[in-house]
N, C-alpha and C positions, 0 to 999 in steps of 0.2 A: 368772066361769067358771073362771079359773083355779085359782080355793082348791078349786072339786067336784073339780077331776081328781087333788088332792093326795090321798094318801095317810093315811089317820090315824095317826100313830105309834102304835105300842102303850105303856099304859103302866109306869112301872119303878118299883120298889121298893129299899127298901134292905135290905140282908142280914137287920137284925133282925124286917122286917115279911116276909120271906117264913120264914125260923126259924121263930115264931110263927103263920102260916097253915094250912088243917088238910091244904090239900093237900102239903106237905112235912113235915108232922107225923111220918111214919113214917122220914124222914131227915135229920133236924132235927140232927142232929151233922154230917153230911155236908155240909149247908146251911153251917153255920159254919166248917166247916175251909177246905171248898174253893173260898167265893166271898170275894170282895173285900171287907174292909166297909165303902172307902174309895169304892166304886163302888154304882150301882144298876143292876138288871137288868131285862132283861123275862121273863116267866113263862117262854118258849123257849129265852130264853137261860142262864135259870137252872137249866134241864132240860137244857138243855147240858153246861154246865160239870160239873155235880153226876155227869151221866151218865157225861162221861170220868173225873173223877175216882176213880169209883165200879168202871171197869172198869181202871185201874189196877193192876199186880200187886202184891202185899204184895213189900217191896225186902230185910226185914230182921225176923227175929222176933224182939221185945222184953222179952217176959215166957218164962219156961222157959227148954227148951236147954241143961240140963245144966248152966250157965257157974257 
């Protein structure tokens, strides 16, 4: 009885299998930079991280600028 009332983990992926999936497919650089790839995540978490990363301000412009 005890194992019905447990929870099923959801399950996690490693960096290059979510990169490679079609649902991050359109932020597939974003996917790489800003998760871990020493870690695995789960698909919400992974929408997570990506998301903050993502709204992030630009800190510093790297290409142009007159310099």
């Amino acid at each position: 009885m005890a194992e019905a009332t447990k929870a099923k983990a959801a399950p996690t992926y490693p960096v290059d299998s979510l990169a490679a999936s079609k649902r991050f497919a359109d932020r597939r650089d974003a996917v790489i930079v800003a998760l871990d790839p020493t870690k695995q995540y789960t698909l919400d978490e992974a929408e997570k991280v990506i998301g903050a990363w993502l709204a992030q301000p630009v800190k510093e412009e790297v290409n142009g600028g007159g310099k």
